[in-house]
C-alpha positions, 0 to 999 in steps of 0.5 A: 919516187919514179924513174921512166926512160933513164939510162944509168951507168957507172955505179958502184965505182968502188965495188962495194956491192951497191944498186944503181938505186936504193930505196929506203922508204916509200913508194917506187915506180921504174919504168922503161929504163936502161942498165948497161952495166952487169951489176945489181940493179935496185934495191927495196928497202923494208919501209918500201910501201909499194914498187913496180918495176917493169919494161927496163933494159938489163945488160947481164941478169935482172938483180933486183933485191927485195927486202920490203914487207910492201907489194912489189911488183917486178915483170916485164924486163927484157935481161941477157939472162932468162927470164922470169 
């Protein structure tokens, strides 16, 4: 699945914690993307074989959640929190 140049907004409308994107399986690439909302942002599931995610737009800090045993990649995203 990939995702380059999107905007999302409005996730999680009833505050249950969700990412704006969820993977379960398979491989991820996001790229170039904007978050406008302070809120997590992706989550990897286990069957994640690959992902990168790189060079997207975070308003408040960067939230991506890793539970996958695959290779992930996350660099170069530009946060109001520190980077890392």
């Amino acid at each position: 699945m990939g995702f380059s140049d999107c905007t999302f907004v409005q996730w999680d409308r009833n505050h249950e914690g969700r990412h704006a994107i969820q993977v379960e399986g398979g491989n991820l690439l996001l790229r170039g993307c904007e978050f406008q909302e302070d809120k997590p942002q992706v989550e990897i599931g286990p069957a994640v074989r690959k992902a990168v995610v790189t060079e997207n737009l975070v308003k408040g800090k960067l939230r991506v959640t890793n539970h996958g045993g695959g290779v992930v990649i996350v660099k170069d995203n530009a946060s109001d929190d520190v980077q890392k």
